[in-house]
C-alpha positions in Angstrom: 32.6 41.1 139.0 30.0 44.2 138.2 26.6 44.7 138.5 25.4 42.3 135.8 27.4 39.8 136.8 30.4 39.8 134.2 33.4 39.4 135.0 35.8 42.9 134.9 39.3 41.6 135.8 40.8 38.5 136.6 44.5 37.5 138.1 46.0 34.1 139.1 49.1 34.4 141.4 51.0 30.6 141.6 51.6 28.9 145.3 53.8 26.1 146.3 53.7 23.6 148.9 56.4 22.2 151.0 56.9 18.0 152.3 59.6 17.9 154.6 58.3 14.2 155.7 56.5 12.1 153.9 52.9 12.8 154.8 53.5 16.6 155.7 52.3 19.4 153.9 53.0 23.1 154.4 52.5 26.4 153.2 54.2 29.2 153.8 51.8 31.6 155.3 53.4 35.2 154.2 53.6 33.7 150.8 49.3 33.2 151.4 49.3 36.9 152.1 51.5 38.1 149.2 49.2 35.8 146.5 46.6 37.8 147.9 47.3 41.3 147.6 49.1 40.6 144.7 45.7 39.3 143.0 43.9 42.2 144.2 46.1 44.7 142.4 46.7 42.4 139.5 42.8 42.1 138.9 42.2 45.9 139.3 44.5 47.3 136.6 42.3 49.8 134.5 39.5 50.2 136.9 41.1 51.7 140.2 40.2 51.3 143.6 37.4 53.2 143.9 35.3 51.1 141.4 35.9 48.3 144.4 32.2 48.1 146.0 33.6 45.0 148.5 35.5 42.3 148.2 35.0 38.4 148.8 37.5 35.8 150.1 37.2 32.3 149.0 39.6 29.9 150.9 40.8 26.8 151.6 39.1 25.6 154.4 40.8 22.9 157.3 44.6 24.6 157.1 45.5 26.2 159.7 48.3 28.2 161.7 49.5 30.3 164.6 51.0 34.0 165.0 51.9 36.0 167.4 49.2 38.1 168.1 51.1 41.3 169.0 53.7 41.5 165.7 51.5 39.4 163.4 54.8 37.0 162.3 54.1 33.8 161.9 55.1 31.4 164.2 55.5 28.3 162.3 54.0 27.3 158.7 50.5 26.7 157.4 49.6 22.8 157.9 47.9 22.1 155.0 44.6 20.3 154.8 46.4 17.0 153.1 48.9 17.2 156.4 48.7 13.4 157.8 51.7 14.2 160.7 48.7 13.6 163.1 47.3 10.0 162.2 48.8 8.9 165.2 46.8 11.1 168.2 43.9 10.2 165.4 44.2 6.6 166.2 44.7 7.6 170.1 41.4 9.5 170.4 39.7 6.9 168.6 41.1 4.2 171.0 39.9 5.7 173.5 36.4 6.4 172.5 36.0 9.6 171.6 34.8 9.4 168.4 30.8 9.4 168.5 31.1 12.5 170.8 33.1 14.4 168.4 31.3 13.5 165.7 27.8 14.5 167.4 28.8 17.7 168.6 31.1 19.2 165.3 29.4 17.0 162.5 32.5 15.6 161.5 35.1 11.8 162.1 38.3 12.4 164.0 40.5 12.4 161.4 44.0 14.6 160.1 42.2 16.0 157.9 40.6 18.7 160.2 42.3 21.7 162.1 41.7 20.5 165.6 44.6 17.7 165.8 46.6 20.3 163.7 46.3 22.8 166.2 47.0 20.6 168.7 50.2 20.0 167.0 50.9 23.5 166.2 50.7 24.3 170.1 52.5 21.6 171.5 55.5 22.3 169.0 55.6 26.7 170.2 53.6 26.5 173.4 53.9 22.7 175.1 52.5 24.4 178.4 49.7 26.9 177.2 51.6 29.7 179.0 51.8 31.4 176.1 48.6 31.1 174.6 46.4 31.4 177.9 48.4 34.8 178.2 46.4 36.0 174.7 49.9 35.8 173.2 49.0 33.4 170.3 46.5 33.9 167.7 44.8 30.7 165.9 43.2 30.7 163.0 42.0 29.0 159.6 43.3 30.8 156.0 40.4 33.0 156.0 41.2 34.0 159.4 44.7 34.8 159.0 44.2 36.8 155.5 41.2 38.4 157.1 43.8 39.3 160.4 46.3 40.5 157.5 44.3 42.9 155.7 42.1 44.4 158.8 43.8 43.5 161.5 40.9 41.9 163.4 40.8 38.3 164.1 37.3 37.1 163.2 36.9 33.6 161.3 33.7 32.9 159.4 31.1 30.6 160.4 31.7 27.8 157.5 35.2 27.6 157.8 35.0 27.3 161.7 32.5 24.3 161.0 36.0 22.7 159.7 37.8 22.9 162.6 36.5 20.3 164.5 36.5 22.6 167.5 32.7 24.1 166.5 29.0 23.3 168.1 27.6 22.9 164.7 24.3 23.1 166.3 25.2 26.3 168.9 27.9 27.5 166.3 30.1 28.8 168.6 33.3 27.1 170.0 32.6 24.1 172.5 34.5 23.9 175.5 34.3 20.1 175.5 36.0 19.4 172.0 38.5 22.5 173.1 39.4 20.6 176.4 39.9 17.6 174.4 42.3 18.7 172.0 43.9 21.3 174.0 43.1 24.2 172.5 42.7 27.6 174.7 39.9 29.4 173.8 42.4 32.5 174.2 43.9 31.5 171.0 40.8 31.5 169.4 39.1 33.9 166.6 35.7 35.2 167.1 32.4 33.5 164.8 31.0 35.6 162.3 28.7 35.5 159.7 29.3 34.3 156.3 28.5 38.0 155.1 29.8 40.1 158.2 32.0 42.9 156.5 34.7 43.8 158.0 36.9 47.0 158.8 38.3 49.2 155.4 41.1 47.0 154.3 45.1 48.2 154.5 48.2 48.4 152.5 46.5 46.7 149.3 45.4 48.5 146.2 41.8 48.1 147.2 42.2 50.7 150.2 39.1 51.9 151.8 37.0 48.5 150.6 36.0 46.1 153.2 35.8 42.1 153.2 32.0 41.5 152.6 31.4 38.1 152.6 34.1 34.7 153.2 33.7 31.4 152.6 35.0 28.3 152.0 36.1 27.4 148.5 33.9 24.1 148.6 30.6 26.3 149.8 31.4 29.1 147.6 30.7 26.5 144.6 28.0 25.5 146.2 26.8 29.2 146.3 27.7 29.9 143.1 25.9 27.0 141.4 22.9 28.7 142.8 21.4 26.0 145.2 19.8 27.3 148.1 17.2 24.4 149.4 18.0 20.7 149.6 17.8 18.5 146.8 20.6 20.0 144.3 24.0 17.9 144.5 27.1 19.7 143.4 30.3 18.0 142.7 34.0 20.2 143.0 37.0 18.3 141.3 40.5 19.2 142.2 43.7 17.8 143.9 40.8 16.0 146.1 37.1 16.5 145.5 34.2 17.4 147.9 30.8 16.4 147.1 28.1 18.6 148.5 24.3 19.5 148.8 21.9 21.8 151.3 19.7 19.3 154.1 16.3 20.2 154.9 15.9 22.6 158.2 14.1 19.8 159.7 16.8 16.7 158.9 20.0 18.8 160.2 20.7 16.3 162.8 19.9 12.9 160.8 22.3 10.3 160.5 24.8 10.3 157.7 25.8 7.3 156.3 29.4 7.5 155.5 28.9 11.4 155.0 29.8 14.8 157.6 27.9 17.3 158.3 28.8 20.6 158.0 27.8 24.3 158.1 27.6 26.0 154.2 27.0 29.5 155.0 25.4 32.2 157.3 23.6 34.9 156.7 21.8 35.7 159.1 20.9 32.2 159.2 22.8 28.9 159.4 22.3 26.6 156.3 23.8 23.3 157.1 24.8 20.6 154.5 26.2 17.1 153.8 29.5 16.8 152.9 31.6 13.8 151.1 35.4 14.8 151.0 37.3 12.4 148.8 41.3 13.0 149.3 42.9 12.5 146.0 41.4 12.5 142.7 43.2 15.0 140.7 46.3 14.4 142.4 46.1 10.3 141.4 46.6 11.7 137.2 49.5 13.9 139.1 51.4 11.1 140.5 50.8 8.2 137.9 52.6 10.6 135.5 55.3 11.3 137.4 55.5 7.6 138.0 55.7 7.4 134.5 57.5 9.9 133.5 55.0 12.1 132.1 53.0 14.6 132.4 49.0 14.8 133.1 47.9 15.8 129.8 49.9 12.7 128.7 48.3 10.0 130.6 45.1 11.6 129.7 45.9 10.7 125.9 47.0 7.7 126.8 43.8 6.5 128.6 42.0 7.5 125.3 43.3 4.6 123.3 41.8 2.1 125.3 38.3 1.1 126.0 38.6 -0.1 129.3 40.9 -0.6 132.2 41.1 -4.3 131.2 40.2 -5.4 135.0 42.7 -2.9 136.4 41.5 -1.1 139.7 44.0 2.3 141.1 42.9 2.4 145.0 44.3 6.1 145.6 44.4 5.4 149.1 47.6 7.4 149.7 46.5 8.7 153.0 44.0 6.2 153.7 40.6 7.0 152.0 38.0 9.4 153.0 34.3 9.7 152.3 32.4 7.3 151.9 34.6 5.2 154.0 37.0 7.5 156.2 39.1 4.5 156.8 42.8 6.0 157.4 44.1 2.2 157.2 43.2 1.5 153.7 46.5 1.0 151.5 46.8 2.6 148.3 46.3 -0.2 145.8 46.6 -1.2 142.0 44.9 -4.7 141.4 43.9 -6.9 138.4 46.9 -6.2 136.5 48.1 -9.4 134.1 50.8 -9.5 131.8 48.5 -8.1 129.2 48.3 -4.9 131.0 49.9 -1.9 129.7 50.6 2.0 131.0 47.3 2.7 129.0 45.1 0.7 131.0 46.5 2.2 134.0 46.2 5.8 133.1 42.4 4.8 132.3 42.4 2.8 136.0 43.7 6.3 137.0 41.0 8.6 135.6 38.1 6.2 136.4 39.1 6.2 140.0 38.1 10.1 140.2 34.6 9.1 138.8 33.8 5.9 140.7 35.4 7.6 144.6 32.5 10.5 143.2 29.7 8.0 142.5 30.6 6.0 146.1 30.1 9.3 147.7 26.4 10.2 145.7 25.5 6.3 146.2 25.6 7.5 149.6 24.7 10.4 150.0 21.1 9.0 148.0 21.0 6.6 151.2 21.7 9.2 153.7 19.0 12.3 152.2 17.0 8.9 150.4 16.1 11.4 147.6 17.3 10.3 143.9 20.4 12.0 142.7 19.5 12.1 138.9 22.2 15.0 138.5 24.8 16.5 139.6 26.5 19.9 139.4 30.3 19.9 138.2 32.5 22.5 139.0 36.2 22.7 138.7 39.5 22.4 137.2 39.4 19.2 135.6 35.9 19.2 134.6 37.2 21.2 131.4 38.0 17.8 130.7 35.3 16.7 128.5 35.9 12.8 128.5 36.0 12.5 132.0 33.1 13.9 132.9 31.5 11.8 130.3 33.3 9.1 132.0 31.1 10.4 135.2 28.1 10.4 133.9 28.6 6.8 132.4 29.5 5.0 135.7 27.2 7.2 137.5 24.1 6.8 135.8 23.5 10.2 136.4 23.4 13.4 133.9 26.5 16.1 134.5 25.8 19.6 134.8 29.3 21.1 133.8 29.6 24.9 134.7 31.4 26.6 131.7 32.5 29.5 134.2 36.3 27.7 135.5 36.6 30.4 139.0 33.1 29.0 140.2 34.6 29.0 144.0 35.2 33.1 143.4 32.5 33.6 141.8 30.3 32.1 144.4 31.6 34.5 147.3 31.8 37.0 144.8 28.0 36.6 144.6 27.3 37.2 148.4 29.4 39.9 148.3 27.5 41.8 146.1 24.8 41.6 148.2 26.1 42.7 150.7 27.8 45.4 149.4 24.5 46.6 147.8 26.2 46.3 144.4 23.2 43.5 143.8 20.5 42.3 145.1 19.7 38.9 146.0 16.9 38.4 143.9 19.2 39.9 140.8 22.2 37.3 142.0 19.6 34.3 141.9 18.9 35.8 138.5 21.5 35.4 137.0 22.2 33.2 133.6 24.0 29.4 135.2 26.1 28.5 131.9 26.1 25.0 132.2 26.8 21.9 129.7 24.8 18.7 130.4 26.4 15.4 129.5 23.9 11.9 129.5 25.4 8.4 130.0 25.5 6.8 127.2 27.1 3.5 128.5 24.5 0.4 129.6 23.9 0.5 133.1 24.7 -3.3 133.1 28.1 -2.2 132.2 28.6 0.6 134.2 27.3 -1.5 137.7 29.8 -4.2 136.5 32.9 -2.3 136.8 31.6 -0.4 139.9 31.4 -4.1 141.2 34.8 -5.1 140.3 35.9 -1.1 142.0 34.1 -1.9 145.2 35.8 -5.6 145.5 39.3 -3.4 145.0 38.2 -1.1 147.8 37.5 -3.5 149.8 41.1 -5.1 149.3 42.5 -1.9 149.9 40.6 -1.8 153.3 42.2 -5.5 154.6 44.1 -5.2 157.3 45.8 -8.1 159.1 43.6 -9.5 162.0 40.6 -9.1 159.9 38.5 -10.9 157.0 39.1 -9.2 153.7 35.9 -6.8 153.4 34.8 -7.0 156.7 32.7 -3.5 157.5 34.7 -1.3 160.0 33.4 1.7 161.7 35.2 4.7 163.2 33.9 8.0 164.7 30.4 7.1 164.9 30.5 7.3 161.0 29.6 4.1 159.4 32.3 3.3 156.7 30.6 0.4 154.7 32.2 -2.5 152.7 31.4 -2.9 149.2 28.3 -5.0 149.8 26.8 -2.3 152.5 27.7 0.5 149.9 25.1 -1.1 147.5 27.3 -1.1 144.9 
């Protein structure tokens, strides 16, 4: 990005993931590092290192790993942020009451989802006994951390992706010794905290040589950024594989209750800003596997969900993992319901693509109850929201007008933003200035129809919540973090 805001270069470098058990997912950390430096070099050709004024990482956020902290080699894979190999301590901790205390302190549910259990696992697999890492012999960290370690050589994490770990004092931001002790994590292993905008040391052996690292964040908080929200009120919405649903909270209502909702730390510069969060764990990746059920491919289904003009009755429940926000209920069952012999692959692949819009609209519905400010908006950013028809699909079960952003690398762009900055290539009042290329899309469907099939997709979620010893809808609560039935989601 220059001065003005443009975009100079641009590279994409592919990544893979690995399952070698169902529920596992891996990355292959050197592989992280290569995509990396090979963007940086890709993105540069015809400008040349010294045009480079500072560089910004945008990451994904709750993967994690461990290396030795003397060679750098990795000592085992990346655990991926979809890795469910730790449901079972999950269910232990929560047994045992630990749940409201986690939750209090790091502003987020015990759940796979986060590092911390991760870690955990990562440790007990290399290090059973802590020797090792008690001895400073193991480095820890986040993506951020480790691509940050890579290029520098320092071992510094910023401040938003810490708030991910589960490990963090969201309050003191800094690591707390209580959530450490319970998972088992040495604070030897551990990075340092830094600010969102913290540079770091000249980086080495890329093509950027003698720039620093100005400014990291998480992929989720870059959009955020980027979208240019920087007091409460403003919702944004990121689609992907999964989707995270996010907007600032006042100074004063940082530790409020949030109704089926975390809360997490956006960004720091020089001052903590702390938000609401609503992590949904597959939306994108429901089109994915309905057309590999199938036998298709994405663009496919999405044709075929055109030709109808409804699901005729038919819910998809992507619970594949259990569900997250607003329910982060890890029993749930993934679930297709109201199917007849009238149903065809059309209706599904429509079931399909509405799920993405009604998981979103559960997670607004509550984050409205939570902030109780109307959402009459929301900001799109995101792969899939170059799909036109879904996110008019979005804004008819919702209610709610869409703000598309036209720009598709929002998450770079954000970080890309800050790093300016703080490079002194911009200033803040120039970033803030700059043009938000955005398409806005109106329901156009009757609310009466649009709360009628968010009634039939809340009796399905509650189906998909059943489990045997209980009444079919009955509200269940875990980690302190109300997860409501269909009746207490208001919908």
């Amino acid at each position: 990005m220059d001065a003005a805001g443009s975009i100079s270069g641009r590279a994409q470098v592919s990544l893979t993931q690995q399952h070698p058990q169902p529920g596992w997912v891996e990355q292959d950390p050197l592989d992280i590092r290569n995509s990396v430096t090979s963007a940086i070099g890709a993105s540069l050709k015809g400008l040349g290192s010294s045009a480079v004024a500072g560089i910004g990482l945008s990451t994904q956020r709750e993967s994690i790993m461990i290396w030795d902290r003397i060679t750098g080699a990795p000592l085992g894979p990346i655990l991926g942020w979809q890795d469910r190999r730790t449901v079972q301590r999950a269910k232990e901790l929560i047994s045992d009451g630990a749940g409201p205390m986690v939750q209090r302190v790091s502003g987020l549910p015990i759940d796979p989802m986060f590092s911390a259990l991760k870690l955990q696992w990562l440790l007990d697999d290399v290090d059973p006994d802590r020797r090792l890492s008690r001895a400073g012999k193991i480095a820890a960290g986040t993506v951020d951390s480790w691509l940050v370690n890579c290029l520098t050589g320092e071992h510094r994490i910023e401040a938003g992706n810490a708030s991910r770990t589960q490990l963090l004092n969201l309050d003191a931001v800094d690591w707390d010794t209580g959530l450490l002790d319970l998972f088992r994590v040495p604070s030897e292993v551990l990075p340092e905290v830094v600010a969102s905008n913290a540079p770091t040391r000249s980086l080495l052996g890329t093509d950027a040589v003698g720039a620093a690292v100005c400014a990291v964040l998480g992929d989720s908080h870059s959009a955020l950024y980027a979208h240019g929200i920087r007091e409460a009120g403003a919702v944004k919405a990121t689609y992907g594989t999964g989707s995270s649903i996010m907007g600032l909270l006042n100074r004063e209502g940082i530790s409020g209750q949030l109704e089926g909702l975390v809360r997490t730390l956006a960004w720091h510069d020089g001052t903590p800003r702390y938000a609401f969060e609503g992590n949904i764990l597959a939306t994108g990746a429901t089109a994915v596997w309905l057309a590999q059920v199938l036998g298709t491919d994405v663009a496919h289904l999405d044709s075929l969900a055109r030709t109808v003009e409804s699901s005729g009755g038919v819910n998809v429940v992507p619970a594949f993992a259990g569900l997250g926000a607003p329910w982060w209920d890890e029993r749930a069952e993934a679930a297709i319901s109201g199917f007849n012999l009238g149903t065809t692959s059309a209706h599904l692949a429509r079931a399909a693509f509405e799920s993405i819009a009604l998981q979103i609209e559960d997670v607004l519905s509550a984050a409205e109850k939570s902030t109780t400010t109307r959402i009459g908006s929301v900001l799109a950013d995101g792969g899939p929201t170059s799909n036109a028809w879904l996110m008019q699909m979005q804004a008819n079960l919702s209610q709610r007008t869409v703000l598309r952003s036209t720009i598709p690398d929002l998450s770079a762009l954000g970080v890309a933003h800050m790093a300016a900055v703080q490079s002194g290539l911009c200033s803040a009042d120039e970033i803030d200035a700059m043009p938000r290329n955005r398409t806005e899309i109106a329901p156009d469907l009757p609310a009466a129809e649009a709360n009628a099939r968010k009634l039939s997709w809340a009796r399905a979620v509650s189906r998909a919540r059943w489990t045997p010893g209980e009444e079919p809808g009955t509200t269940q609560q875990q980690d302190g973090a109300l997860a409501s039935t269909a009746k207490g989601s208001g919908q």
